[in-house]
FITI-959306 format. One record per residue (C-alpha): residue number from 1; residue in one letter; x, y, z. Coordinates in steps of 0.5 Angstrom, whole numbers. Layout:
BEGIN
@num->NUM, residu->A, px->X, py->Y, pz->Z
...
END
This chain:
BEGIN
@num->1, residu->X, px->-98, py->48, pz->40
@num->2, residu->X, px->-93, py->50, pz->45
@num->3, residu->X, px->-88, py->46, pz->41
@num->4, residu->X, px->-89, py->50, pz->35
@num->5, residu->X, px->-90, py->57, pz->39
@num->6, residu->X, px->-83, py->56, pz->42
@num->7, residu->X, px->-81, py->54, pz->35
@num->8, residu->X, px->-84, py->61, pz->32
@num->9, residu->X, px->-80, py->65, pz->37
@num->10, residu->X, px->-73, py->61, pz->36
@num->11, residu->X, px->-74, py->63, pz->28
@num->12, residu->X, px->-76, py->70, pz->29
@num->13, residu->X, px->-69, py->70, pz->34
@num->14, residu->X, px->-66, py->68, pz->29
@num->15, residu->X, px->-68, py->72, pz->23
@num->16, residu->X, px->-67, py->79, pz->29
@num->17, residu->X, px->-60, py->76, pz->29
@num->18, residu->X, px->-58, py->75, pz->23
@num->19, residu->X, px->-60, py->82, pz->20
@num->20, residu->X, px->-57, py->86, pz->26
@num->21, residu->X, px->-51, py->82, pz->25
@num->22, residu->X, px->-47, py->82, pz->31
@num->23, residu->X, px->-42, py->88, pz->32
@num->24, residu->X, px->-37, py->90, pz->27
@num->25, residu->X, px->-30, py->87, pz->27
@num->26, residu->X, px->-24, py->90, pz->23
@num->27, residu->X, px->-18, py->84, pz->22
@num->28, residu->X, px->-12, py->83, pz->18
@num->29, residu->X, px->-8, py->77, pz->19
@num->30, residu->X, px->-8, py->75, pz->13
@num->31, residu->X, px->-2, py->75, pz->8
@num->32, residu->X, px->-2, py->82, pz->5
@num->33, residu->X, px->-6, py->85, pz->11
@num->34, residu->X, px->-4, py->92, pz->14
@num->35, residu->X, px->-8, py->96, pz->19
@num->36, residu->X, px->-9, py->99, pz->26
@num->37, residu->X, px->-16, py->101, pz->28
@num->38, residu->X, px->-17, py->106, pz->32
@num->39, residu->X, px->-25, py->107, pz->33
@num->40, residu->X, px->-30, py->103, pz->32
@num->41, residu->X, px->-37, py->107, pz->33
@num->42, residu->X, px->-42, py->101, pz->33
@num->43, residu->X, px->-49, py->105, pz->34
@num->44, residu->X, px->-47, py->110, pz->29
@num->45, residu->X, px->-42, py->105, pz->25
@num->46, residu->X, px->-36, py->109, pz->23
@num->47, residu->X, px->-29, py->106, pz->23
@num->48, residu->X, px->-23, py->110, pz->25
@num->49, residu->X, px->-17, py->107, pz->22
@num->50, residu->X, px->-9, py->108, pz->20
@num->51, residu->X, px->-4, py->105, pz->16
@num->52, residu->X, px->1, py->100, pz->20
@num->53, residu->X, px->8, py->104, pz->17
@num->54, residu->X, px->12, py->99, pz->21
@num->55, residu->X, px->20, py->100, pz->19
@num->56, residu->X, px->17, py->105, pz->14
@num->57, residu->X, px->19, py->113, pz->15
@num->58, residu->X, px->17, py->117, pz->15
@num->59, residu->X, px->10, py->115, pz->12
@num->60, residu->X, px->6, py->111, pz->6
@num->61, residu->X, px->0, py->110, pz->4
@num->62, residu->X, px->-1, py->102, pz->4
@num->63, residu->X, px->-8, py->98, pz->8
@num->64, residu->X, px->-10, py->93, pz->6
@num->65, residu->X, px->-16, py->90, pz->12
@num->66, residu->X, px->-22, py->85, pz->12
@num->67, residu->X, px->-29, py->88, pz->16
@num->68, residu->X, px->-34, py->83, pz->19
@num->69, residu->X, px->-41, py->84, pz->20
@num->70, residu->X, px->-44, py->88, pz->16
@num->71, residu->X, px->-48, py->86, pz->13
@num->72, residu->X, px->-55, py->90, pz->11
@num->73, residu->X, px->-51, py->96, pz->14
@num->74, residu->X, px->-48, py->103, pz->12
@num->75, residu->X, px->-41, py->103, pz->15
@num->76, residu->X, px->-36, py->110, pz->14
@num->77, residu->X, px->-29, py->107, pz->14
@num->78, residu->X, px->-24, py->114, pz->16
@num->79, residu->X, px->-16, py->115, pz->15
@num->80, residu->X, px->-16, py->122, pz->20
@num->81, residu->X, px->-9, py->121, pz->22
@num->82, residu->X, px->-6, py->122, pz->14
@num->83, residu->X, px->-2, py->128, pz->13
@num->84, residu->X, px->-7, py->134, pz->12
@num->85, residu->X, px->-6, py->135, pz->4
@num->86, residu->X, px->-6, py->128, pz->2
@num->87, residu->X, px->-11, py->123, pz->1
@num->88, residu->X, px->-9, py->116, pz->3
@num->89, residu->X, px->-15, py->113, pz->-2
@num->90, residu->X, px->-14, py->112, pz->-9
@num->91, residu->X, px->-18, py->115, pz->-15
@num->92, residu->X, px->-23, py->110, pz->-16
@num->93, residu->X, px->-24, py->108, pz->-8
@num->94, residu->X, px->-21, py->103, pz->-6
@num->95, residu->X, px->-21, py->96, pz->-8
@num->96, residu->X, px->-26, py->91, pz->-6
@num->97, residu->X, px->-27, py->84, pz->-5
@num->98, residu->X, px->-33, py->80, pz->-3
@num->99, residu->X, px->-31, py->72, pz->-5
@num->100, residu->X, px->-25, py->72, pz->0
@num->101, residu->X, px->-20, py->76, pz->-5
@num->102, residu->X, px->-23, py->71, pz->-12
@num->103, residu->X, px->-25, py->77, pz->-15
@num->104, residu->X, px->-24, py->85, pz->-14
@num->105, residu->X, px->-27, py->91, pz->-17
@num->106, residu->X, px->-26, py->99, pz->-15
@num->107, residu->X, px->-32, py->102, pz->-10
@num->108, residu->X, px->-32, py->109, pz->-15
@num->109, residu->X, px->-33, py->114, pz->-9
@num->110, residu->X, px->-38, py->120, pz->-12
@num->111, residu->X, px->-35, py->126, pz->-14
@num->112, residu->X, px->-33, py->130, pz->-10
@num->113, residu->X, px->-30, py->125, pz->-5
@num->114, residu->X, px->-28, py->126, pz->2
@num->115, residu->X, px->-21, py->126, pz->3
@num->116, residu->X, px->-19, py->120, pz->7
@num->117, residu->X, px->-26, py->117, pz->7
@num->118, residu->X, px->-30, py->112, pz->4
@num->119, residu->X, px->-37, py->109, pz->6
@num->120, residu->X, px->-39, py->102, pz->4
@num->121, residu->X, px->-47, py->100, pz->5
@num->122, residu->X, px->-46, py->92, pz->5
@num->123, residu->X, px->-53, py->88, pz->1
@num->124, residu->X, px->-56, py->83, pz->4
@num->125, residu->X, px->-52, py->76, pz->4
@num->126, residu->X, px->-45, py->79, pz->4
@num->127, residu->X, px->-43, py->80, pz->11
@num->128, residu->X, px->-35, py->80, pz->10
@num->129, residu->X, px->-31, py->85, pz->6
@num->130, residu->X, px->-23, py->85, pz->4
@num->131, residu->X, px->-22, py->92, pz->3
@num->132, residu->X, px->-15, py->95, pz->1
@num->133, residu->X, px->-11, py->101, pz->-2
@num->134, residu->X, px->-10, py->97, pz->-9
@num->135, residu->X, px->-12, py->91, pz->-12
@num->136, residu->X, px->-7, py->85, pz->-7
@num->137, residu->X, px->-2, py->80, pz->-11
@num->138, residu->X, px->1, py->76, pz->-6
@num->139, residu->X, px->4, py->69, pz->-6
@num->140, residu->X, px->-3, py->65, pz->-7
@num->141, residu->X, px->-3, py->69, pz->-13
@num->142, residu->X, px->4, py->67, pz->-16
@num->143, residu->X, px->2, py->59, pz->-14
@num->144, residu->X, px->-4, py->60, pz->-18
@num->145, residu->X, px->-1, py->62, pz->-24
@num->146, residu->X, px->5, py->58, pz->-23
@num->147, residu->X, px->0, py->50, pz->-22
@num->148, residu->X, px->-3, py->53, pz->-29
@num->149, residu->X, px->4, py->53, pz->-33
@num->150, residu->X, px->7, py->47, pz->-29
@num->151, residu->X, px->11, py->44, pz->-34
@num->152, residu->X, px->9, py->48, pz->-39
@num->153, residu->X, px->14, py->50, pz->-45
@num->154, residu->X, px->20, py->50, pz->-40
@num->155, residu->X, px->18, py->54, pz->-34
@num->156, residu->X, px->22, py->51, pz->-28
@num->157, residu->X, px->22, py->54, pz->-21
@num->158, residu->X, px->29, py->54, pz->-17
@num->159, residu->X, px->30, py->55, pz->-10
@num->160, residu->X, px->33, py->63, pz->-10
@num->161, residu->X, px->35, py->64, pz->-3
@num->162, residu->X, px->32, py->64, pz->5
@num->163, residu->X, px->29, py->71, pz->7
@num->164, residu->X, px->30, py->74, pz->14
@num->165, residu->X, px->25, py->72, pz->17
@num->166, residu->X, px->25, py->65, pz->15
@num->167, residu->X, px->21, py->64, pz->7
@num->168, residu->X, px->24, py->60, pz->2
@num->169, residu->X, px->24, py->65, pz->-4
@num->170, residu->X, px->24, py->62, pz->-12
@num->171, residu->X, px->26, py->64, pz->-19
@num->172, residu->X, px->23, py->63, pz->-25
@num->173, residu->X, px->28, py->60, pz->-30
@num->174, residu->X, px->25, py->59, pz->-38
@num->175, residu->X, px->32, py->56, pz->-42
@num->176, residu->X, px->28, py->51, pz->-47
@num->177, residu->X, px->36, py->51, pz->-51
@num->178, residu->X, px->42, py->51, pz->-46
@num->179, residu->X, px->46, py->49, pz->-51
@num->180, residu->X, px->45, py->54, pz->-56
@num->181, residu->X, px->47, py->62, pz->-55
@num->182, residu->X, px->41, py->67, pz->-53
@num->183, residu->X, px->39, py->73, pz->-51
@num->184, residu->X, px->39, py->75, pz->-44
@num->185, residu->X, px->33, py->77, pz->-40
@num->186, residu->X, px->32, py->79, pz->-33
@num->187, residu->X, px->26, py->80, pz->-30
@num->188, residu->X, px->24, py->83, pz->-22
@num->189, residu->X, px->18, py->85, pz->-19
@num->190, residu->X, px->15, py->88, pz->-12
@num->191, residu->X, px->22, py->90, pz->-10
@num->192, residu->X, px->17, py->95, pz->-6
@num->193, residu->X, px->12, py->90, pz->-2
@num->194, residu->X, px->6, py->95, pz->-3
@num->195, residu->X, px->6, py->96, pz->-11
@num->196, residu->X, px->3, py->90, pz->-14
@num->197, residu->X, px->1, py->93, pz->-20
@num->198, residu->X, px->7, py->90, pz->-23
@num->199, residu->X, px->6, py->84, pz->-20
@num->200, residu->X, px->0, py->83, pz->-24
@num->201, residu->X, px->4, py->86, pz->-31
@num->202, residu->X, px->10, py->81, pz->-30
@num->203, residu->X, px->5, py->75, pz->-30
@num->204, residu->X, px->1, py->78, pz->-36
@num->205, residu->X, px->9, py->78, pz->-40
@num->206, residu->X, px->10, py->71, pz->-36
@num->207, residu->X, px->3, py->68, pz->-39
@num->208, residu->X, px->5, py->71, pz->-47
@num->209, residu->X, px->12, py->68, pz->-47
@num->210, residu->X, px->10, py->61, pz->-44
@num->211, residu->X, px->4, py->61, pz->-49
@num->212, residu->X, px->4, py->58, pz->-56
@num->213, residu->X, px->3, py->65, pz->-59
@num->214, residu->X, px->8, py->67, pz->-65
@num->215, residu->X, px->11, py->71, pz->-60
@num->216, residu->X, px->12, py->66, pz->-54
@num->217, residu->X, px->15, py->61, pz->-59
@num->218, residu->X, px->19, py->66, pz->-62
@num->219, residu->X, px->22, py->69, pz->-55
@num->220, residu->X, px->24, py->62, pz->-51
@num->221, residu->X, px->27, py->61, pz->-59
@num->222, residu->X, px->32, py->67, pz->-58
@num->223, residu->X, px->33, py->69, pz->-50
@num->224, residu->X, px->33, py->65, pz->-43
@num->225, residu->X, px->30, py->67, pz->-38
@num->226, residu->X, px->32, py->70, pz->-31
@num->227, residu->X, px->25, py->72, pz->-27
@num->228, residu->X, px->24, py->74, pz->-19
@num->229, residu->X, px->17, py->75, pz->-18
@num->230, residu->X, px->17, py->77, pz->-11
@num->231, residu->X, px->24, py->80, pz->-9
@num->232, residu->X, px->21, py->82, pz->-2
@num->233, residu->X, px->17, py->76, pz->-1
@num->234, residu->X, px->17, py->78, pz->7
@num->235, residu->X, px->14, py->84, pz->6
@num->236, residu->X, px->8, py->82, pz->2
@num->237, residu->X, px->7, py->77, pz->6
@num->238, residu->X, px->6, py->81, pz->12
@num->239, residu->X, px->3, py->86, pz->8
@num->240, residu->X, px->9, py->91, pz->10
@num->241, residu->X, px->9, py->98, pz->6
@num->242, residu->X, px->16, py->96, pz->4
@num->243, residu->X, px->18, py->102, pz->1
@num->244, residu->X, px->21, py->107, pz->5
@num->245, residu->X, px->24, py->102, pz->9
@num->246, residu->X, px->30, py->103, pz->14
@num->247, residu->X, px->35, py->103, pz->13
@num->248, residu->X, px->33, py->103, pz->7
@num->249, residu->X, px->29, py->100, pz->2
@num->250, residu->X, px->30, py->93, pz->-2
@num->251, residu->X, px->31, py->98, pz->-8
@num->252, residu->X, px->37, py->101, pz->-5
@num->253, residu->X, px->40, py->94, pz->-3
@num->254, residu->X, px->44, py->94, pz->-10
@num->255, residu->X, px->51, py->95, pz->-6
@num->256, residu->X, px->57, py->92, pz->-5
@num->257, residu->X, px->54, py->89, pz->1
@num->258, residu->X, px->47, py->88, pz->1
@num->259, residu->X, px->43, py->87, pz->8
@num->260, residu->X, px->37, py->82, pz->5
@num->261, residu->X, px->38, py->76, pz->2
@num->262, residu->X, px->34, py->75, pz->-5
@num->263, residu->X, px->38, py->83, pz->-6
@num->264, residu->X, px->44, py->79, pz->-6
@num->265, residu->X, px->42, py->73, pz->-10
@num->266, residu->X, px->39, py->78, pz->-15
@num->267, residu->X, px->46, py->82, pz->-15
@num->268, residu->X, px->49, py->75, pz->-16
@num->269, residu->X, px->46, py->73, pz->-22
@num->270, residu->X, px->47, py->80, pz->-25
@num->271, residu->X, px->54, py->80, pz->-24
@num->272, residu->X, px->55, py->74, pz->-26
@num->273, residu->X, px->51, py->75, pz->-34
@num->274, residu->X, px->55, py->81, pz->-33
@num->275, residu->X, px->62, py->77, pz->-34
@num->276, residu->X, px->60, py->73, pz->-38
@num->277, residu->X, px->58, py->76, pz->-44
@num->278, residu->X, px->53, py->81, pz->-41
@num->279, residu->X, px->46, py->83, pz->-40
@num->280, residu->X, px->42, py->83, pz->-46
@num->281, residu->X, px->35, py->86, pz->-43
@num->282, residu->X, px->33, py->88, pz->-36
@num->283, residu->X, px->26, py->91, pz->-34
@num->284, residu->X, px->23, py->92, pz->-26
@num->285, residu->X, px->16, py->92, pz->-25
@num->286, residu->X, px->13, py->98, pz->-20
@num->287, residu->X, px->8, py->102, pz->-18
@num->288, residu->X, px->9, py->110, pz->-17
@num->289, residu->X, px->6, py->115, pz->-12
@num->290, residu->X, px->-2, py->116, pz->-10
@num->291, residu->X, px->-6, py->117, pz->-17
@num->292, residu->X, px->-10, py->123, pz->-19
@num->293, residu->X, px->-15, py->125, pz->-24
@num->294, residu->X, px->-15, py->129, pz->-29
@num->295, residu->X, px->-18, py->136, pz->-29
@num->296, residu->X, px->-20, py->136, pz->-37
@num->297, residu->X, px->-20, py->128, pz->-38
@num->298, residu->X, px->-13, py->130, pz->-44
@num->299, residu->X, px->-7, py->131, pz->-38
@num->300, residu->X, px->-6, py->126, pz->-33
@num->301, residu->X, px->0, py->127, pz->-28
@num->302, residu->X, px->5, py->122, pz->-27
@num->303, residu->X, px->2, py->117, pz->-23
@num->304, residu->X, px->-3, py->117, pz->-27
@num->305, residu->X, px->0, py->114, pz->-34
@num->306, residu->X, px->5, py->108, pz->-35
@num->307, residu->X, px->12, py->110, pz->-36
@num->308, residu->X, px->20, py->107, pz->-36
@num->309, residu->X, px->24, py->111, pz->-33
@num->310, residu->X, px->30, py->114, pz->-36
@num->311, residu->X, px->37, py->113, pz->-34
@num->312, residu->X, px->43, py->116, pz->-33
@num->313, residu->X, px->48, py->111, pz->-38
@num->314, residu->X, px->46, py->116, pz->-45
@num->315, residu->X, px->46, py->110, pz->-49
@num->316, residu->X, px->41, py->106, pz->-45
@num->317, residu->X, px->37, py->112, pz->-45
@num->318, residu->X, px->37, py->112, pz->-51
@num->319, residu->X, px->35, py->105, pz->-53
@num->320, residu->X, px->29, py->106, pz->-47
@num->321, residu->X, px->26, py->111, pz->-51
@num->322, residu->X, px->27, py->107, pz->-58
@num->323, residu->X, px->24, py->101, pz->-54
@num->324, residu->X, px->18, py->106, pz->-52
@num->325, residu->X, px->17, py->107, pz->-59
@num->326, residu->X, px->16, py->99, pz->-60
@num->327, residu->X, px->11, py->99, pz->-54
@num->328, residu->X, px->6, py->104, pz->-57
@num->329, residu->X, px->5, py->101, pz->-63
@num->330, residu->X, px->5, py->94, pz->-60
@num->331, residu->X, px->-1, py->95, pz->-54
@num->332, residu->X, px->-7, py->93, pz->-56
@num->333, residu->X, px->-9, py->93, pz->-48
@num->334, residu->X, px->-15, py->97, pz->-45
@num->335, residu->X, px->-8, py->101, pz->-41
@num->336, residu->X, px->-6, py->107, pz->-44
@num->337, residu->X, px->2, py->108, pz->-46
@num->338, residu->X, px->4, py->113, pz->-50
@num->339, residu->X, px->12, py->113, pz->-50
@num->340, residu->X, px->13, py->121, pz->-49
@num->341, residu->X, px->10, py->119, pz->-43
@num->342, residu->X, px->18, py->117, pz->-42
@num->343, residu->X, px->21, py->120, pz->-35
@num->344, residu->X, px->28, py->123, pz->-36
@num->345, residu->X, px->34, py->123, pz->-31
@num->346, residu->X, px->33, py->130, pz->-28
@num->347, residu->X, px->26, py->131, pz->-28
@num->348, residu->X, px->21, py->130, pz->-23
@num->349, residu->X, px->23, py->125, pz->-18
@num->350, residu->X, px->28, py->122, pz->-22
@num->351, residu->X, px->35, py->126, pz->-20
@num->352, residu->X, px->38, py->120, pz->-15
@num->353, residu->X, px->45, py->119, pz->-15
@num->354, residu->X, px->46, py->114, pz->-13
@num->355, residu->X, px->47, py->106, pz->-17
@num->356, residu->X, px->44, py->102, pz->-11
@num->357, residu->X, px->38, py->101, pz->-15
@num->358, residu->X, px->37, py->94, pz->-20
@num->359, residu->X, px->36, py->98, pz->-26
@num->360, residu->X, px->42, py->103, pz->-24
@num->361, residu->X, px->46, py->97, pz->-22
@num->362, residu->X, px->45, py->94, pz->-28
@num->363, residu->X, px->46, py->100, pz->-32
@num->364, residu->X, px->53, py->100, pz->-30
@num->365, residu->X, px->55, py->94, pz->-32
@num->366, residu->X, px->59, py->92, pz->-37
@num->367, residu->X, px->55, py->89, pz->-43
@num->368, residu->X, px->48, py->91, pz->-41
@num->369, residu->X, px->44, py->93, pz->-47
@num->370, residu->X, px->38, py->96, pz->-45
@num->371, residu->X, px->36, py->97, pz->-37
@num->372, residu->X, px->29, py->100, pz->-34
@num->373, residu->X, px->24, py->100, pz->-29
@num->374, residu->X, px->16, py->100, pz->-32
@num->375, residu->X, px->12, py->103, pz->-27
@num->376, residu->X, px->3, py->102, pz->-27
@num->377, residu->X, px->-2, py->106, pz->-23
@num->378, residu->X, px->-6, py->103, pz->-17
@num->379, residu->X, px->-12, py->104, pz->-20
@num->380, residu->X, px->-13, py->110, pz->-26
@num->381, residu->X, px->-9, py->109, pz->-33
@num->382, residu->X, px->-11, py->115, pz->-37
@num->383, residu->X, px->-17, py->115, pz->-34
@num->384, residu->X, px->-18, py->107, pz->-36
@num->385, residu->X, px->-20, py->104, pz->-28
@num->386, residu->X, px->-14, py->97, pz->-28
@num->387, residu->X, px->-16, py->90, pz->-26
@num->388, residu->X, px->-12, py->85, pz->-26
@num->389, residu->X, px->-15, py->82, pz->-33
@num->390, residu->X, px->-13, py->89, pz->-36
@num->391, residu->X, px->-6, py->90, pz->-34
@num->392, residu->X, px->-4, py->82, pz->-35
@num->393, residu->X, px->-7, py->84, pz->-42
@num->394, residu->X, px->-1, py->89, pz->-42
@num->395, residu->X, px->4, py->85, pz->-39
@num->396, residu->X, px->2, py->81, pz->-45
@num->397, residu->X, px->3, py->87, pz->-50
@num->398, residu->X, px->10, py->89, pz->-47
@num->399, residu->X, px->12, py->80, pz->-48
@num->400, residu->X, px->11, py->83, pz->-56
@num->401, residu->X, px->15, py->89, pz->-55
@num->402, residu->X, px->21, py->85, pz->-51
@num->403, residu->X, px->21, py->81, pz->-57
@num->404, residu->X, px->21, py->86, pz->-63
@num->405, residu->X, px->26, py->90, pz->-59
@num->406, residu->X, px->31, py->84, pz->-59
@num->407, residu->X, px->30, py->83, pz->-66
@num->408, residu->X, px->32, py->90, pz->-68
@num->409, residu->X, px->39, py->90, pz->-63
@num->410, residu->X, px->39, py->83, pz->-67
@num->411, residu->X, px->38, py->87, pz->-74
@num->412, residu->X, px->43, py->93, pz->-72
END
């Protein structure tokens, strides 16, 4: 009878520990993680925290951070430390995770929503919650997809170059044909650690052109194929804001002396096309400012929209707004793309100057045909909520277009 009433005792210790949880921890050393805490008010469970801007100045906007404990608990998550006119968390909440990143959706806040503050009450069984400012894409997730396409219809990955702080960087190489001329095609992403929408949009064009659809055939039969998933891999890794960066930026390393590796391995390739026939097709793949809604659900602002950014080389200009056209018609996705969502030089934010930027580097050498950055919103698209199924979807749509657009310089 002892036995079992010291039994009974241990069981509802138990379940009284299980239920309160312990008290709430915040961490982020993990690959993509960034955050500083503040604050953690156990009684009332309110967590004051800040985005780590590191070498990044003068701010941005990137977190990314796990919180333990919460089970059975209603947490208030705040960023008071912000600039007062704008908000650090994205339109539909930030994203969230509760499998240890396998799957993520966005929290949706309700209207109206609390500048720099979100509140996440966890169910019963969930005790651990990665959020972040948008849906992550890291290392893991490139050798992921790489493991499925190993040995696939020539997808091979070689060596790039050592970064700063010591990774083994890679690129992408598909040339099923060597021996015969083709069309060349230079693709990039994450020149900004924080912007992985562009990530998840090249995966989406690399998996349609290693497929044995019309157009993946049709496109390794007519190009080969340069592509650096991740320029700034050191920065992704370590969850930097990688935009903004002093003294500058991997986007603005495209000089005659650029100061970070995969930079000066990118340029090298460049060049070397350039002098030996030239670029036939080059697309960098971003993300753009913190989003907005639209007021009337019809007029979204730029950061809302996905758009090619026009450059200063007329002729290429040119070809971007044609190549734009070709866009529209090809995608099929979830994801909005209008063409006359199109940025020209000289409006908005695209007045920079300078040609230390990939597409503006490459825009100005001799042989280049066509040269573009995409940009993809973080979260709202139109009004359409990204995930990483819907914006490979569109990187799938872009593979079509890249296609019939070099089939038409082809045909000029």
């Amino acid at each position: 009878m002892r036995i079992n009433y010291i039994l009974f005792l241990f069981l509802m210790l138990s379940e009284a520990l299980y239920a309160d949880g312990g008290n709430i921890e915040i961490y982020s050393n993990y690959p993509g993680g960034n955050i500083i805490v503040e604050s953690i008010d156990q009684d009332s469970c309110t967590v004051k925290l800040r985005q780590d801007l590191r070498d990044t100045k003068p701010w941005w906007f990137y977190w990314n951070f796990k919180a333990r404990n919460i089970e059975n608990k209603k947490v208030t998550f705040q960023f008071p430390n912000g600039p007062k006119d704008q908000n650090i968390i994205e339109v539909f909440g930030p994203a969230l995770s509760t499998d240890g990143g396998k799957t993520w959706k966005w929290l949706n806040p309700p209207e109206p929503r609390k500048k720099n503050e979100f509140v996440y009450e966890a169910p019963k069984g969930v005790n651990e919650v990665q959020f972040a400012f948008c849906i992550p894409y890291t290392l893991k997730d490139f050798e992921a997809f790489a493991k499925e396409m190993e040995g696939k219809n020539g997808f091979t990955i070689k060596p790039l170059c050592k970064t700063k702080r010591g990774r083994q960087n890679i690129y992408v190489e598909i040339n099923n044909n060597p021996s015969k001329k083709k069309a060349r095609v230079f693709l990039t992403s994450r020149h900004h650690a924080c912007e992985a929408t562009g990530s998840y949009v090249l995966e989406g064009v690399m998996r349609e052109l290693l497929s044995d659809s019309p157009t993946g055939k049709a496109l390794r039969e007519k190009a080969e194929f340069f592509i650096i998933p991740i320029i700034d891999l050191d920065g992704v890794e370590d969850g930097d804001q990688g935009k903004l960066r002093s003294p500058h930026d991997h986007n603005r390393d495209y000089s005659d002396n650029p100061i970070y590796p995969s930079v000066a391995a990118s340029r090298a390739k460049l060049l070397e096309w350039s002098n030996s026939g030239g670029i036939d097709f080059l697309m960098d793949f971003h993300s753009p400012y913190i989003g907005s809604k639209s007021k009337d659900g019809k007029n979204f602002s730029i950061n809302s929209v996905i758009y090619l950014v026009g450059q200063t080389v007329s002729s290429i200009a040119k070809e971007q707004k044609r190549f734009c056209k070709i866009l529209e018609e090809a995608n099929s996705s979830p994801l909005p793309f209008l063409a006359s969502d199109f940025l020209p030089y000289g409006k908005l934010w695209n007045t920079r100057k300078t040609n230390t930027h990939i597409t503006a580097c490459s825009a100005n050498l001799k042989g280049t045909k066509f040269s573009s950055s995409l940009e993809t919103p973080y979260s709202n698209c139109r009004g359409v909520q990204t995930s990483p199924e819907n914006l490979k979807a569109f990187g799938a749509c872009v593979a079509k277009a890249m296609l019939q657009y070099l089939n038409t310089v082809d045909a000029k």
